[in-house]
C-alpha positions in Angstrom: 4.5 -16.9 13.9 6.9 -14.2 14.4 7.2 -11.8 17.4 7.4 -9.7 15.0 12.8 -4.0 3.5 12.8 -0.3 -3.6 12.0 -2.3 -6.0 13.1 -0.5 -9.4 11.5 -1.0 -13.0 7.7 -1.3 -12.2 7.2 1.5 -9.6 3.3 3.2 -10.3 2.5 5.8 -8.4 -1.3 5.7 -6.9 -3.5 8.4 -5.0 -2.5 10.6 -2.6 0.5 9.4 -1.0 2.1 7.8 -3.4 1.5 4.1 -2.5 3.8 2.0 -4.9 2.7 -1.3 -6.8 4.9 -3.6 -8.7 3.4 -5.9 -10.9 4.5 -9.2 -12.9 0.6 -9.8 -14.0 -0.9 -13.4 -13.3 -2.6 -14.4 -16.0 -6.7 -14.5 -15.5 -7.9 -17.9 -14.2 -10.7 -20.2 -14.1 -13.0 -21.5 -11.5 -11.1 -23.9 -9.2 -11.3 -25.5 -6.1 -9.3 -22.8 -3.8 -6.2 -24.3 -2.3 -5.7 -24.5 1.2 -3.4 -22.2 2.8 0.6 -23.2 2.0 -0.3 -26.0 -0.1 1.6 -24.4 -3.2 1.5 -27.0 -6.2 -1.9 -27.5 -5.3 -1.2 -31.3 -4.1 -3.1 -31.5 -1.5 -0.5 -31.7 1.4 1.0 -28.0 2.9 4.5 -27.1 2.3 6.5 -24.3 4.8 7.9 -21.2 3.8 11.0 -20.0 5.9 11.9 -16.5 5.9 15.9 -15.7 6.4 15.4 -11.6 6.3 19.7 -11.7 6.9 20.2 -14.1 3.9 23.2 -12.5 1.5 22.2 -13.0 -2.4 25.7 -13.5 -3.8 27.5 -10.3 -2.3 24.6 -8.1 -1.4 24.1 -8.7 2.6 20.9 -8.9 4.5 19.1 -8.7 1.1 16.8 -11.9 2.2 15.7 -15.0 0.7 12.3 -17.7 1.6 13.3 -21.5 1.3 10.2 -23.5 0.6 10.4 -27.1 1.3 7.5 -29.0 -0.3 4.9 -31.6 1.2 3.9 -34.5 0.4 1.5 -38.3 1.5 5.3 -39.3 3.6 5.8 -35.8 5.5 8.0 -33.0 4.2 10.2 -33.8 1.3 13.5 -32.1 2.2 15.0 -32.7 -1.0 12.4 -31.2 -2.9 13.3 -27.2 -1.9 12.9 -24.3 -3.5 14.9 -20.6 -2.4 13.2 -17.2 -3.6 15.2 -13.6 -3.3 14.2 -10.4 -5.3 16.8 -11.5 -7.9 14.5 -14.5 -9.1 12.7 -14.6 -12.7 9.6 -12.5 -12.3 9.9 -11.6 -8.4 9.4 -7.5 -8.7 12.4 -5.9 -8.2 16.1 -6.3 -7.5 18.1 -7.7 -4.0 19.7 -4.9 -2.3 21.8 -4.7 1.1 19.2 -4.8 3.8 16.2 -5.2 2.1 15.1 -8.0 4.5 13.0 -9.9 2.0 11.5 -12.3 3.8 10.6 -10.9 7.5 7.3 -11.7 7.4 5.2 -14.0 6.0 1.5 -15.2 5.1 -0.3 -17.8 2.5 -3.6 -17.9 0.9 -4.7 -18.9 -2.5 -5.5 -15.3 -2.7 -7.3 -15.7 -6.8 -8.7 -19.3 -5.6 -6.9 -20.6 -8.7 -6.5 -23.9 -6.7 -3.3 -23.0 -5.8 -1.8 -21.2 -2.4 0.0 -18.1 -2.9 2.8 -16.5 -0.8 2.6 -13.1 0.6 6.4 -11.7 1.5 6.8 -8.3 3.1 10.4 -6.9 3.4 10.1 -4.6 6.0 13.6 -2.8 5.0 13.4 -1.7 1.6 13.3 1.9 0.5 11.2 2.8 -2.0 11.7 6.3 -3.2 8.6 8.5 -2.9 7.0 6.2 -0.6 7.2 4.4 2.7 9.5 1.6 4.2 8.8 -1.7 2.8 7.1 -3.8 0.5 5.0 -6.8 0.2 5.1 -9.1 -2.4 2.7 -12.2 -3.5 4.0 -14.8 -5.0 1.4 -16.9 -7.2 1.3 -20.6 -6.6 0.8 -23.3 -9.9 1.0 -27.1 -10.6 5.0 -26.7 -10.2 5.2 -25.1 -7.1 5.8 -21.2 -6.7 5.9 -19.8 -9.9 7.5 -16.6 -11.6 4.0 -15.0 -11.6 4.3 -12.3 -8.7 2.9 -8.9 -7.9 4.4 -6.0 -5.0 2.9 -3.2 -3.2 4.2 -0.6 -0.6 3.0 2.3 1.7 2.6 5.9 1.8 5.0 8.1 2.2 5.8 8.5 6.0 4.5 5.4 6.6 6.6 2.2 7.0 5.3 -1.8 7.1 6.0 -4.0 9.7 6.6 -7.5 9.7 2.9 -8.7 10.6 0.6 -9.7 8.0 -2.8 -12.0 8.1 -5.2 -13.6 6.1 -9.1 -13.8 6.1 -12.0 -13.0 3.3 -13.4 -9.8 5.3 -15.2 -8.5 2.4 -17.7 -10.9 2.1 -16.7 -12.0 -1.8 -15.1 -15.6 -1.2 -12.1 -14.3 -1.5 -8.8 -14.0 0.8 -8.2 -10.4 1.6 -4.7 -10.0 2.9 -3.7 -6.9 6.0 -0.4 -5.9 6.9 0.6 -3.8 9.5 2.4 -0.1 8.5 3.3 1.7 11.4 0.7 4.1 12.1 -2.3 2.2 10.5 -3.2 -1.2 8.7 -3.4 -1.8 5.3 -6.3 -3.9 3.5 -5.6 -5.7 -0.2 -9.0 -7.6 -1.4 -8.6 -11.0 -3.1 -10.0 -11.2 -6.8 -9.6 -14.0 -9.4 -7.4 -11.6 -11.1 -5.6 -10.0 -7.9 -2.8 -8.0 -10.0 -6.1 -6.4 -11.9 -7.3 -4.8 -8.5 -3.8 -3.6 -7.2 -5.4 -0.7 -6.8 -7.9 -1.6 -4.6 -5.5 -1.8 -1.9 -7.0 0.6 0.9 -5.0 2.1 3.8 -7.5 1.8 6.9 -8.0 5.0 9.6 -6.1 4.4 12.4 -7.1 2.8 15.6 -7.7 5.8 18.2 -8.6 7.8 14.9 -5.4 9.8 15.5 -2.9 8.9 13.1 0.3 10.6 14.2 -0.5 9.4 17.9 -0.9 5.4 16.9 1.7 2.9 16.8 -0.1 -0.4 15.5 2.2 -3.5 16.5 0.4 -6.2 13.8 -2.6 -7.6 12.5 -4.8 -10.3 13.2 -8.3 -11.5 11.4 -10.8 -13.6 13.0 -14.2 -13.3 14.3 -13.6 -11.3 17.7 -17.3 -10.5 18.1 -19.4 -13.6 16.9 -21.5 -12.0 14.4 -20.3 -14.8 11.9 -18.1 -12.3 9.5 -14.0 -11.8 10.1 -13.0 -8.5 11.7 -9.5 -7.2 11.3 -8.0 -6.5 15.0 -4.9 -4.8 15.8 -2.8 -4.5 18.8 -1.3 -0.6 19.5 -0.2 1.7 21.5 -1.0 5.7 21.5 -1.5 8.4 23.7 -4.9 7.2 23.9 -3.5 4.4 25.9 -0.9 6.1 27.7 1.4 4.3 25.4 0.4 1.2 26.6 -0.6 -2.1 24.6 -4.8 -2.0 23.6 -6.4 -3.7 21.0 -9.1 -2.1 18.3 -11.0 -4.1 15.5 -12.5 -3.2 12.6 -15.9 -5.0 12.7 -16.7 -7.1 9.3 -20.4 -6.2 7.5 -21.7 -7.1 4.3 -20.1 -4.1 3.0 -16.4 -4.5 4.5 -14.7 -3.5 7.4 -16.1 -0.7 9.5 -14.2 1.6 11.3 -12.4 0.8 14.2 -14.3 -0.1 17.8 -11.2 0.7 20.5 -10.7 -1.7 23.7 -10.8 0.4 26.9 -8.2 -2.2 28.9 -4.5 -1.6 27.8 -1.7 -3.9 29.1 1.7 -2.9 30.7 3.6 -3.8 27.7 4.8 -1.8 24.8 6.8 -3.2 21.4 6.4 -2.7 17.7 7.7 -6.4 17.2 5.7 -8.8 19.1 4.5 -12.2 18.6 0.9 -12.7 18.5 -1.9 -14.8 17.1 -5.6 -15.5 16.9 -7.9 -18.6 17.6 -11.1 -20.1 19.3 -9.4 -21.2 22.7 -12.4 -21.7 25.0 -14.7 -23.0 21.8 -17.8 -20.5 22.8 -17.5 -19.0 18.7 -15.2 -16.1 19.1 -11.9 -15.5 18.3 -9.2 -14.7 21.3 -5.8 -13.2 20.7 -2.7 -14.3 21.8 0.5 -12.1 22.0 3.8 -13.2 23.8 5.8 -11.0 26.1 9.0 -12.9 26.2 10.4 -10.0 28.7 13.7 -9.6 26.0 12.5 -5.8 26.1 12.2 -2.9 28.5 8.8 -3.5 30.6 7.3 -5.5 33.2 6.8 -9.1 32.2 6.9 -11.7 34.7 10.5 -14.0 35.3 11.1 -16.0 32.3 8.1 -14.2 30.2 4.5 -14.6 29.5 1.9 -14.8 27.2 -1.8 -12.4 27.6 -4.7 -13.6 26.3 -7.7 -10.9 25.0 -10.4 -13.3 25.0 -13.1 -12.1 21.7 -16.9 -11.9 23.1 -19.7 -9.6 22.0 -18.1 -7.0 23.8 -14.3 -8.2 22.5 -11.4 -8.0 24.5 -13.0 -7.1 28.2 -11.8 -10.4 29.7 -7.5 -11.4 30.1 -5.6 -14.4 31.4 -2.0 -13.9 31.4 -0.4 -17.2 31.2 3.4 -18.6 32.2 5.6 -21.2 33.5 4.5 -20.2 37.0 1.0 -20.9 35.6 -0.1 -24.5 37.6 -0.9 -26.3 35.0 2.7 -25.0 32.7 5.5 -27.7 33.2 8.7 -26.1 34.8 9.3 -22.5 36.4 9.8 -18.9 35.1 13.5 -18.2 35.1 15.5 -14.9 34.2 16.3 -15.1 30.6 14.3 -18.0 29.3 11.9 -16.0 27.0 8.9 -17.9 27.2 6.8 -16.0 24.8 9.6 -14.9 21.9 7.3 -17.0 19.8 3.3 -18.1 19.6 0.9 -20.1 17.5 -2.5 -20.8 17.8 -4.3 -24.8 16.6 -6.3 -27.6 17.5 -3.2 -29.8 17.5 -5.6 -32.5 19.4 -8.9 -32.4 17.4 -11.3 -31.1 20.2 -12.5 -28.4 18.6 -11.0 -25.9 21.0 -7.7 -23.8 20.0 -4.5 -24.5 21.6 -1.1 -22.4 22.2 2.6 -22.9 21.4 4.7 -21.2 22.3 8.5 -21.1 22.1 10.8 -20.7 25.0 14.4 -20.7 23.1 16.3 -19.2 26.1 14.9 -22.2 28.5 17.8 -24.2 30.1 17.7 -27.4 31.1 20.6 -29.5 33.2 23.9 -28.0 32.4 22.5 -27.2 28.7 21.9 -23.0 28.5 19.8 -21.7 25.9 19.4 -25.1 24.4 15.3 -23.9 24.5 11.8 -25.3 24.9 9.0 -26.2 23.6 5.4 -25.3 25.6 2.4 -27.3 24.1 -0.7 -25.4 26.4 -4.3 -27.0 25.8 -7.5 -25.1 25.3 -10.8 -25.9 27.3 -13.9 -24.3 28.1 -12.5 -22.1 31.1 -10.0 -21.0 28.8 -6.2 -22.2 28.5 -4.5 -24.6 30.7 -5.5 -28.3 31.7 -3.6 -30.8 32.8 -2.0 -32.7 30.5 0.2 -29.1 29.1 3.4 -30.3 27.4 7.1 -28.9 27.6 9.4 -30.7 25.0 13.5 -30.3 24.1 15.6 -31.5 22.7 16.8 -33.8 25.1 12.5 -35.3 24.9 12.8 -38.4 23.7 11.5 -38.9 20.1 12.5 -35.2 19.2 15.0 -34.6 16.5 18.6 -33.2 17.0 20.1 -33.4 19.8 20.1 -30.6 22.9 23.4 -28.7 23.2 23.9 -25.2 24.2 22.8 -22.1 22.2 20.1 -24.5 20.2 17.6 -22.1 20.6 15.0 -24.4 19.8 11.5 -22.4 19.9 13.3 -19.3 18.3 9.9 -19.5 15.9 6.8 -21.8 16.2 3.8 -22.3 14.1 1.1 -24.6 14.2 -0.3 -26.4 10.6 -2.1 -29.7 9.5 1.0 -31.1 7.1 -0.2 -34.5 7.3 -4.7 -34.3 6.4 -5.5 -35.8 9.8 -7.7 -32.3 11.1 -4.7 -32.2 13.7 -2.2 -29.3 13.9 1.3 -30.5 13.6 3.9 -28.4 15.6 6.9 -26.8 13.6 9.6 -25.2 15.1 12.8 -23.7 14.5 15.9 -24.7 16.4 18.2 -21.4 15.3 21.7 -23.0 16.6 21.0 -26.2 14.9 20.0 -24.3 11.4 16.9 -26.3 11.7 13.3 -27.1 11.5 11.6 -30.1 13.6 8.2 -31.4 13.1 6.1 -32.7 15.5 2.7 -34.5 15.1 -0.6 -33.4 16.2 -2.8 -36.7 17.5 -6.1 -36.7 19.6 -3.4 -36.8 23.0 -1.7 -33.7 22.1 1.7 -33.3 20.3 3.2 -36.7 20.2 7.2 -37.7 18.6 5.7 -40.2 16.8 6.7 -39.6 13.0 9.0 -36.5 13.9 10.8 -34.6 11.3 13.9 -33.0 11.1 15.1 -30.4 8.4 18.7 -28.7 8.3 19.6 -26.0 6.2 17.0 -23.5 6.5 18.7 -20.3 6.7 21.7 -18.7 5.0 22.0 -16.3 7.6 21.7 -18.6 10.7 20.4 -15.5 12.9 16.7 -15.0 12.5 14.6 -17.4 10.3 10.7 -17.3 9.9 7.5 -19.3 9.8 4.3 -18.4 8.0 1.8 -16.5 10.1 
């Protein structure tokens, strides 16, 4: 996931604050099976959505665009694809320089029609009389993503960032979707009929309770304290932490999120663009976080970067473990400029019920190849992450796709998803010099080359592309 853009014609103005909504109605549903998350045509097998934010449509620049490229029984079909800008039939809207469409994104089938859905959030567009930015969901059908699509933005004054997450915190069944907008988060509640309840969407209190004081850096949704019901967290920074990172959560109950519960530990670190993620590392029921420091901005961060890890608990968040390539059981060394951290994901990629970390190194060098980037594969166990069989792959591993040269960046982005149905979590991860995606397979040793993939073409742009959350 990543470390962290107006739509004209179907603006509606709602509460105080006018928060905007853009709708292209989906059509009431029946009862279905709900599909699982990035499994679009309902097929059975996950596809990937990659964001290019700096993708031109025709002449406009850094409008954005997604490129999905569909699963299927053999592995990702690269010549089934499909590209999606604001200028496509039914997407709210119209492409305009900068917008960034595409920045962030997040899948759930949101209206359980048996088909995923697509959240998109622009963090660039301007939408006049509100905030910066927009989210739209793109409905899912028997075809793929369809022309069916609904948008919603912030306040005015506020802004959205590129975080988003997925998670049924209401209680209902239903995938509730956050985003992260500057100062607070923002909560829309899944429904059969999600563009019916638009209006539902409710903008959260702020973590330290003082809204012009908080800077919240993304969202996550797991459960961080064990009670059996997700909790939204967020990482942020405000005067309450000296400007330092904390995190809060918003506890889940049978009658939705409560207000926030702040952590009392704050790290050294501070960014609004930061790559995190959430899972069971240490497999005792609670959900950790993990958020990369890939020391690429202006704080302390150990040589070559590092990852923290808030582990949840009753009392979430009391315990850390920061984890690098210094780390004993982390293959290599921490080296100025290598940016282990600039991406994370969080999976069982070995079936032992415990959560396990990628995370992407893309300035790593390695012989006389710079920047040609890395691959870290770190395993989850009962005393937390780290064991002994940790993984660092390139592209000079044997079995991996492409071939290593300098300014590959491979690990620009990571994310960690089951494509093939074997309850394994299969690696994918952008190489940015090579315009690429590779796939590599999740077995019961760990990430293994057998039956690699590699995809070209991802990105228009070639500068920043994007996996799903």
């Amino acid at each position: 996931m990543r470390n962290a853009r107006r739509f004209a014609a179907t603006l509606t103005a709602m509460a105080t604050g006018a928060i905007c909504v853009g709708v292209v109605a989906a059509s009431p549903v029946s009862a279905a099976t709900p599909a699982r998350a990035n499994d679009f045509d309902g097929d059975g097998y996950r596809d990937i959505a990659v964001g290019d934010p700096d993708a031109s449509v025709g002449a406009i620049t850094q409008a954005g665009q997604v490129k999905v490229i569909y699963g299927s029984k053999s592995g990702l079909n690269a010549k089934r694809t499909q590209t999606i800008t604001q200028n496509s039939p039914g997407i709210p809207g119209a492409a305009e320089k900068q917008d960034s469409f595409g920045s962030g994104l997040v899948s759930a089938d949101f209206n359980r029609d048996g088909y995923a859905d697509l959240a998109v959030v622009a963090n660039n567009e301007f939408v006049t009389g509100a905030g910066r930015g927009l989210v739209t969901v793109v409905f899912g059908s028997r075809t793929g993503l369809s022309s069916k699509a609904i948008s919603f933005g912030t306040a005015k004054g506020e802004w959205l960032e590129d975080s988003s997450a997925v998670g049924d915190v209401t209680g209902d069944g239903y995938p509730d979707l956050a985003v992260s907008a500057g100062r607070r988060p923002y909560l829309l509640p899944g429904s059969a009929t999600l563009a019916s309840r638009i209006s539902a969407l409710r903008r959260l209190p702020s973590p330290s309770g003082n809204v012009d004081n908080d800077q919240v850096q993304g969202v996550l949704i797991g459960d961080v304290d064990g009670d059996g019901r997700l909790d939204l967290t967020t990482p942020y920074e405000s005067a309450f932490t000296g400007w330092k990172t904390a995190l809060a959560y918003y506890p889940g109950s049978a009658t939705g999120l409560k207000d926030p519960v702040r952590g009392n530990a704050a790290d050294d670190y501070d960014d609004l663009h930061r790559p995190m993620a959430m899972g069971d590392i240490n497999g005792d029921r609670y959900a950790d976080v993990v958020i990369g420091n890939s020391g690429t901005r202006d704080e302390p961060v150990r040589t070559g970067g590092e990852i923290t890890i808030w582990y949840g608990g009753s009392a979430p968040f009391g315990v850390r473990q920061k984890v690098s390539q210094d780390s004993g059981s982390v293959p290599g060394g921490g080296e100025k400029d290598d940016f282990f951290g600039e991406s994370v994901a969080v999976g069982d990629v070995n079936g032992d019920g415990r959560a396990d970390v990628a995370v992407g190194a893309p300035g790593e060098d390695f012989g006389s190849i710079t920047n040609g980037g890395a691959l870290f594969v770190i395993y989850g166990g009962e005393r937390g992450l780290g064991s002994n069989h940790d993984q660092m792959l390139t592209q000079s591993t044997a079995g991996v796709p492409g071939t290593a040269e300098k300014g590959d960046f491979l690990g620009n982005d990571v994310t960690l998803m089951d494509l093939n149905n074997d309850g394994k979590r299969d690696l994918i991860a952008v190489a940015l010099g090579d315009n690429g995606v590779n796939v590599l397979r999740g077995s019961a040793s760990g990430i293994t080359t057998t039956g690699a993939q590699g995809i070209g073409s991802i990105s228009r742009s070639g500068i920043d592309p994007t996996l799903p959350s």
